[in-house]
ROSE-4610 file (N, C-alpha, C; in Angstrom, 1 decimal, always signed):
// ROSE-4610
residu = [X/X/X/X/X/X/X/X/X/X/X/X/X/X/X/X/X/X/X/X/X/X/X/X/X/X/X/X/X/X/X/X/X/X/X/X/X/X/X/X/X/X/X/X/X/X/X/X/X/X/X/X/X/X/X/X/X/X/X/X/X/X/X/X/X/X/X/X/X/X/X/X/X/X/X/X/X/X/X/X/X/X/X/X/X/X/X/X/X/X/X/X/X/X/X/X/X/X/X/X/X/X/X/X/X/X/X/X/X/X/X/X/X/X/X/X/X/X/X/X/X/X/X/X/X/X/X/X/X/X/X/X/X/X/X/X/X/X/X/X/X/X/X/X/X/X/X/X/X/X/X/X/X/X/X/X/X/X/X/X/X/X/X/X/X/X/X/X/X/X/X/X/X/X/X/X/X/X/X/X/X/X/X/X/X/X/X/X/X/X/X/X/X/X/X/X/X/X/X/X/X/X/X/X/X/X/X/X/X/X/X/X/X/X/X/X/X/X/X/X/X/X/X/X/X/X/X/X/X/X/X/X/X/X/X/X/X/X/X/X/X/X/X/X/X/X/X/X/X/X/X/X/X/X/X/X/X/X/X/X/X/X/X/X/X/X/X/X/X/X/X/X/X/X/X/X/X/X/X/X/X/X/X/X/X/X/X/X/X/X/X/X/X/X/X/X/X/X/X/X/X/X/X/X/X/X/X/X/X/X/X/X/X/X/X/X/X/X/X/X/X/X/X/X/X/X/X/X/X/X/X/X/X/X/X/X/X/X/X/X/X/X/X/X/X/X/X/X/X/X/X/X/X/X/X/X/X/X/X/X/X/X/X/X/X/X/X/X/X/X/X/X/X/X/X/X/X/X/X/X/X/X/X/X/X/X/X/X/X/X/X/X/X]
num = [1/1/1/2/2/2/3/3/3/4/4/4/5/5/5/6/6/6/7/7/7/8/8/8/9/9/9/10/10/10/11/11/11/12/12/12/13/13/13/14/14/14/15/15/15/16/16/16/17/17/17/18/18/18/19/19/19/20/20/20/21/21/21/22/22/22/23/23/23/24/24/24/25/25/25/26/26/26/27/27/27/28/28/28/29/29/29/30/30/30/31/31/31/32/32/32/33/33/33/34/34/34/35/35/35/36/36/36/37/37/37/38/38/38/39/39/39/40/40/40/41/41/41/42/42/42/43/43/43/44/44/44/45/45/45/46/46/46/47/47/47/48/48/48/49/49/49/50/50/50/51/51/51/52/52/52/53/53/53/54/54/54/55/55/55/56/56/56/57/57/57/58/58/58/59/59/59/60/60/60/61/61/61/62/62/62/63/63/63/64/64/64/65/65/65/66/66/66/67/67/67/68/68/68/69/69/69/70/70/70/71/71/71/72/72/72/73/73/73/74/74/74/75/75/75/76/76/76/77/77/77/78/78/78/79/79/79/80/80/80/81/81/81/82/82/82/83/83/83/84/84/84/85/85/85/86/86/86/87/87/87/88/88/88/89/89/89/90/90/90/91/91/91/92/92/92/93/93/93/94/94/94/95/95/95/96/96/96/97/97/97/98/98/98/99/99/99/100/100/100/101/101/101/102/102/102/103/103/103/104/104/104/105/105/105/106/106/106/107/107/107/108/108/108/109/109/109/110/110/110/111/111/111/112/112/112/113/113/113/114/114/114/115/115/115/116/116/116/117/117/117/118/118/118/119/119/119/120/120/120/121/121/121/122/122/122/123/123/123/124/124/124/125/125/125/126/126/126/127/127/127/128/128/128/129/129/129/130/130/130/131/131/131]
x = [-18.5/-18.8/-17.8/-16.6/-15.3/-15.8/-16.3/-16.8/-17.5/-19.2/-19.8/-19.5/-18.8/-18.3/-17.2/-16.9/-15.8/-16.4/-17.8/-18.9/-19.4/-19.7/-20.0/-19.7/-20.3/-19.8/-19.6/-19.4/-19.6/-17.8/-16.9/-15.6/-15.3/-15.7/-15.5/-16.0/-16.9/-17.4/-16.4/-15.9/-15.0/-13.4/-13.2/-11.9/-12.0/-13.4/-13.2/-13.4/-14.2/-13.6/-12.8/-11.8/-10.8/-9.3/-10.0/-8.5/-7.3/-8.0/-7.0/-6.6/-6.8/-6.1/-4.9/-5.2/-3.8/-2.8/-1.8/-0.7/-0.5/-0.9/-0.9/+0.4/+0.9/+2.1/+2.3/+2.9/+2.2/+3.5/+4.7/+5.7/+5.1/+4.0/+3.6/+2.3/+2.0/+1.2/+1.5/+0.5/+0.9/+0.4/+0.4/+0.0/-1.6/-2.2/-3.4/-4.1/-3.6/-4.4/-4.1/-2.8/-3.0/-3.3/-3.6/-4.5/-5.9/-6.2/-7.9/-8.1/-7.2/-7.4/-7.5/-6.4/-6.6/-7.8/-7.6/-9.1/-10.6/-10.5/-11.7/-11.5/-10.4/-10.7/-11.5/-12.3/-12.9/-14.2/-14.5/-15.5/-16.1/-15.2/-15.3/-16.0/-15.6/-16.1/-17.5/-17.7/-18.6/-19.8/-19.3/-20.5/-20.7/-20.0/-19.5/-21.4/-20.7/-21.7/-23.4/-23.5/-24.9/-25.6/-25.3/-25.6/-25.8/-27.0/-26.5/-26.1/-26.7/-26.5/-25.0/-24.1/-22.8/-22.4/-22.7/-21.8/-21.8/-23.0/-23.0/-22.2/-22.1/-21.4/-20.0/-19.5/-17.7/-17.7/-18.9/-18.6/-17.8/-19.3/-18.9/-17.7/-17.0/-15.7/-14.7/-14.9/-13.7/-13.7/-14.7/-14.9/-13.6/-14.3/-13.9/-12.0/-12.0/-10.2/-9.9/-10.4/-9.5/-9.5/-10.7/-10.6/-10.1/-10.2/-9.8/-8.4/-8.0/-7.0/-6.0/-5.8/-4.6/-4.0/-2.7/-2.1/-1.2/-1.0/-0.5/+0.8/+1.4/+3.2/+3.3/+2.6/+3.1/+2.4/+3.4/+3.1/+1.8/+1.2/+0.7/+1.4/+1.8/+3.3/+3.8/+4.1/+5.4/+4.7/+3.3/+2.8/+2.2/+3.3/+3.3/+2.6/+3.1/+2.3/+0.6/+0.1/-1.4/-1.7/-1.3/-1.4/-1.0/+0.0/+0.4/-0.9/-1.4/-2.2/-3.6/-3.9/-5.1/-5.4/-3.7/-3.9/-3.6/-3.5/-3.8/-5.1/-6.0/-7.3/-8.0/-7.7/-8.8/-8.5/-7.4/-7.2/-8.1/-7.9/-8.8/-9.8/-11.1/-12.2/-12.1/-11.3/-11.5/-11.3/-10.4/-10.3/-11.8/-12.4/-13.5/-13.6/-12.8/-11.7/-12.4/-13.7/-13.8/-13.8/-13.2/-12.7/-11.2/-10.4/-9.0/-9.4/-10.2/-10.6/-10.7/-11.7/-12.2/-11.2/-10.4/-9.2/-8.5/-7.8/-7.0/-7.3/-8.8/-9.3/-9.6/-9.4/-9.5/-7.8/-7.0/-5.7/-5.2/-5.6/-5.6/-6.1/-7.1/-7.5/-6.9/-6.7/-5.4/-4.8/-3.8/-2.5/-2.6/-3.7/-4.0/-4.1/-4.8/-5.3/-4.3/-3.5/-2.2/-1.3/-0.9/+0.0/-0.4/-1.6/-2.0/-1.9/-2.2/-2.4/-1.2/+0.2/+1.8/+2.3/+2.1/+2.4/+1.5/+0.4/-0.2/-0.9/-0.8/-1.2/-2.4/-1.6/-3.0/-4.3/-4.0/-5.2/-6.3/-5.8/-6.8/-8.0/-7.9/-9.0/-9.1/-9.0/-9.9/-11.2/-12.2/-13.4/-13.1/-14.1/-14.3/-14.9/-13.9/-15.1/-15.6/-17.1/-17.2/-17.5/-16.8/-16.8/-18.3]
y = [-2.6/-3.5/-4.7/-4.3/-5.4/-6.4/-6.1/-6.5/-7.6/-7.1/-8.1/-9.1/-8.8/-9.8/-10.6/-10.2/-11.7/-12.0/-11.7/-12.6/-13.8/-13.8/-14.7/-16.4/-16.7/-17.9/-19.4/-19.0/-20.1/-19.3/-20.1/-20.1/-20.3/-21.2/-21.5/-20.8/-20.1/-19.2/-17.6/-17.1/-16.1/-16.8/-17.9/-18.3/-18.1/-18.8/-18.6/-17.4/-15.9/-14.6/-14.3/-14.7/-14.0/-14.5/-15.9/-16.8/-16.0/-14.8/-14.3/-13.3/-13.0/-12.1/-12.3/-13.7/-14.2/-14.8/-14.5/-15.2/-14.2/-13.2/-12.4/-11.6/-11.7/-11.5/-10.3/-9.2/-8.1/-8.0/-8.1/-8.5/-9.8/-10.5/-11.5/-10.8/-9.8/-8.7/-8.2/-7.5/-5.8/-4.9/-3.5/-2.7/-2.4/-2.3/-2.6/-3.7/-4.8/-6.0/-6.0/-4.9/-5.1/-3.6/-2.8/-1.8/-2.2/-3.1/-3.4/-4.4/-5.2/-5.8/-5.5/-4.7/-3.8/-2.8/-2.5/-2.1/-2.7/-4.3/-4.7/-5.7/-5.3/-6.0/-5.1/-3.9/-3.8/-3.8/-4.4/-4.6/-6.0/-6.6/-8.0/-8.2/-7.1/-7.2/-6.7/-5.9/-5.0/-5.8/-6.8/-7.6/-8.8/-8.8/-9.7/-9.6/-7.9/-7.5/-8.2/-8.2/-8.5/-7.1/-6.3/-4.6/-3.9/-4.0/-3.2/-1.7/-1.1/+0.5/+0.3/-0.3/+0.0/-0.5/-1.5/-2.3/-1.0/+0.0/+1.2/+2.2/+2.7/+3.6/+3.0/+1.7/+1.3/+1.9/+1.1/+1.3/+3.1/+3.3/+5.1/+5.7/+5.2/+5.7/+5.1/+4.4/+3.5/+4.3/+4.4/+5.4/+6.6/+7.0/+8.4/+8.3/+7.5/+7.3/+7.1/+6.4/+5.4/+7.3/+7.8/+8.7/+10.2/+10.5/+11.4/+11.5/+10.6/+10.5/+9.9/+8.8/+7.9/+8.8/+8.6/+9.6/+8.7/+9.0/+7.7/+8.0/+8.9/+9.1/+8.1/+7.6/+6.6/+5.7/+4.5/+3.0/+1.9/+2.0/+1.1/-0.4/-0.4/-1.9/-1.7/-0.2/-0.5/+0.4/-0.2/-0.1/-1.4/-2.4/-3.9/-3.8/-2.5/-2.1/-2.5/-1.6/-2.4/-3.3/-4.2/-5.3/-6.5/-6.0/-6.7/-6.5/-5.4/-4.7/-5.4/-5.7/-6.5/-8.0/-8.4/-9.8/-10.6/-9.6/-9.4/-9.0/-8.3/-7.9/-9.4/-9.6/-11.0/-12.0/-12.2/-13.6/-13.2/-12.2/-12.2/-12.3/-11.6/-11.9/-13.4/-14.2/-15.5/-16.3/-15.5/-16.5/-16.2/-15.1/-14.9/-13.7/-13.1/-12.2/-10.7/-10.2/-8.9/-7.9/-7.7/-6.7/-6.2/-7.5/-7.4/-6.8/-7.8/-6.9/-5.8/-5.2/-4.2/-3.1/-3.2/-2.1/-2.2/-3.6/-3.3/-2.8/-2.5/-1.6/-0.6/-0.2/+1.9/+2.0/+1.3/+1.6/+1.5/+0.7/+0.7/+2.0/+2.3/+3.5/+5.0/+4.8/+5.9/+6.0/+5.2/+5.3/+5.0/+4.9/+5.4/+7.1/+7.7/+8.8/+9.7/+9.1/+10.2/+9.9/+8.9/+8.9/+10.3/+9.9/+10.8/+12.1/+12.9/+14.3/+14.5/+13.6/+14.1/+14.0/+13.5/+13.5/+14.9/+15.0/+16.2/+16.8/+17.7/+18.3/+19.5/+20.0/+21.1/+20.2/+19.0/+18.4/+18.0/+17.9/+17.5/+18.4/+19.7/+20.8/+20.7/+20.4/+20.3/+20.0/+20.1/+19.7/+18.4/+17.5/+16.1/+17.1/+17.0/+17.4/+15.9/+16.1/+15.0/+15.0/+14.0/+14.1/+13.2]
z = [-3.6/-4.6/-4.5/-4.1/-4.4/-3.1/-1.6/-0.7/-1.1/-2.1/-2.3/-3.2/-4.0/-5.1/-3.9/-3.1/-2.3/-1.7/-1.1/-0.4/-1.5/-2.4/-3.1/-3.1/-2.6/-2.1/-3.2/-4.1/-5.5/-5.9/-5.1/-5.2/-6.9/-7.5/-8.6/-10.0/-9.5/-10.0/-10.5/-9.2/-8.8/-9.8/-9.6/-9.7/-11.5/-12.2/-13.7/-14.1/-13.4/-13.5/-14.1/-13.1/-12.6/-13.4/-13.8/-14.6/-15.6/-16.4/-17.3/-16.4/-14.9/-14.6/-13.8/-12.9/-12.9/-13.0/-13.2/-13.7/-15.3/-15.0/-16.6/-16.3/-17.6/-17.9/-18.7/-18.5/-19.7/-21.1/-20.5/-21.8/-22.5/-22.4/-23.7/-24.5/-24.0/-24.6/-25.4/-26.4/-27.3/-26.0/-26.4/-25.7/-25.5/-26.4/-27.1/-26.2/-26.4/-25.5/-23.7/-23.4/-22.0/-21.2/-22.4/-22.0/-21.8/-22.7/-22.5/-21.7/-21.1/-20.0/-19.0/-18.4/-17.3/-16.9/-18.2/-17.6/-17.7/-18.1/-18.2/-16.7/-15.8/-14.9/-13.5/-13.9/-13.3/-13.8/-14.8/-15.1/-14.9/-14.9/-14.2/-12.5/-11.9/-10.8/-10.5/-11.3/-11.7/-11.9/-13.1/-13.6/-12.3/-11.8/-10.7/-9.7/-9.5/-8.6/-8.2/-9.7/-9.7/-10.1/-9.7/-9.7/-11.0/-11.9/-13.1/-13.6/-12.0/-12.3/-11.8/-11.1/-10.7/-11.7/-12.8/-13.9/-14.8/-14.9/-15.9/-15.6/-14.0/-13.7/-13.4/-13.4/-13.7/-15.2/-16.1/-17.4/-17.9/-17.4/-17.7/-17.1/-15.8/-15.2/-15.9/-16.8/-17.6/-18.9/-19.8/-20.5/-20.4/-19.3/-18.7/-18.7/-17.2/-18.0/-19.3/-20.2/-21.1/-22.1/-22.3/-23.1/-22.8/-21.2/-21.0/-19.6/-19.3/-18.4/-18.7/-19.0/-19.7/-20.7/-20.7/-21.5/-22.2/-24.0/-24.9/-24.7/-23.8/-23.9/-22.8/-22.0/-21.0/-21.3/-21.3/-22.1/-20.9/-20.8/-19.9/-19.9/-21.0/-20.5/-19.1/-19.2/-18.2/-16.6/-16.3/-15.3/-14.6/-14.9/-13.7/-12.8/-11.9/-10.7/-10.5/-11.6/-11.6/-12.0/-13.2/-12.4/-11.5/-10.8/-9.1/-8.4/-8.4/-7.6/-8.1/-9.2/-9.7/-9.4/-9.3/-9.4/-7.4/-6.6/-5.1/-4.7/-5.3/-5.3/-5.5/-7.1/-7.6/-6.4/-5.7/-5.0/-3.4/-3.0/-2.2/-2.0/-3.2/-3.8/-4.1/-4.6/-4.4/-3.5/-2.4/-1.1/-0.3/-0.3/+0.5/+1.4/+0.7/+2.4/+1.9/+2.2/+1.7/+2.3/+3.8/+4.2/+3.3/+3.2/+2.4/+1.2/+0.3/-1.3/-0.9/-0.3/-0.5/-0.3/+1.2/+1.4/+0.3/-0.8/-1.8/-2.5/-2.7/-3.5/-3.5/-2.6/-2.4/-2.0/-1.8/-1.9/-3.6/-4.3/-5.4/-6.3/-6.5/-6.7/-6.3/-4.7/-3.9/-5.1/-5.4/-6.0/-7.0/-8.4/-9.6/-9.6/-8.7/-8.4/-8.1/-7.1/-6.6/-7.8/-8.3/-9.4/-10.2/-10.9/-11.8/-11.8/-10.3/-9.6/-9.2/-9.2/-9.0/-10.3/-11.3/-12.7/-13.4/-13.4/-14.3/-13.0/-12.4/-11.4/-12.3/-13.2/-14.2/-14.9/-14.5/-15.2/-14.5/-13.2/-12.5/-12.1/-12.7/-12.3/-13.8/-14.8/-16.0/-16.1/-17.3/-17.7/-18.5/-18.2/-19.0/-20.7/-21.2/-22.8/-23.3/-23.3/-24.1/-26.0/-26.6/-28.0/-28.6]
């Protein structure tokens, strides 16, 4: 998906995306507003797509973290990391470059994933309960 959205060839298009993701600052944030940023920056690509079953199934994988993986003892303030990681993604999606997006994007995900599975290791064989 990240591929096709940096094919898009309406640069200007991509660039107004993408505008609140770079140059975002998260100490000018609450926590609250750069939690929901972060993760509405995959939905941005998402809608990007063109795709509406993959805009439903980001939706529902966002869902999924926000309610059942993110944990409120760790501040998403003080995970800069994603977005460095977001705001090197969006620029190659806007340079055109979608072999680059796309690898930053499963390296990206890597290292949400491995974070998560070296921090809570008993969780990752849990059930999603849904409420």
């Amino acid at each position: 998906m990240t591929a096709k959205v940096a094919r898009i060839s309406d640069k200007h298009l991509k660039e107004r995306a993408f505008a609140r993701f770079l140059g975002y600052q998260i100490d000018e944030h609450d926590e609250t507003e750069v939690f929901s940023d972060l993760n509405n920056f995959h939905a941005v690509i998402a809608e990007l797509s063109g795709n509406r079953v993959l805009t439903l199934i980001t939706q529902a994988i966002t869902h999924i973290v926000v309610e059942h993986v993110l944990n409120a003892d760790e501040p998403v303030t003080q995970q800069s990391h994603l977005n460095d990681e977001h705001i090197d993604i969006a620029q190659a999606i806007i340079a055109g470059r979608p072999r680059k997006a796309s690898t930053l994007m499963q390296e990206h995900i890597a290292d949400v994933v491995e974070n998560y599975r070296s921090r809570y290791p008993d969780r990752s064989s849990e059930l999603v309960q849904w409420r």
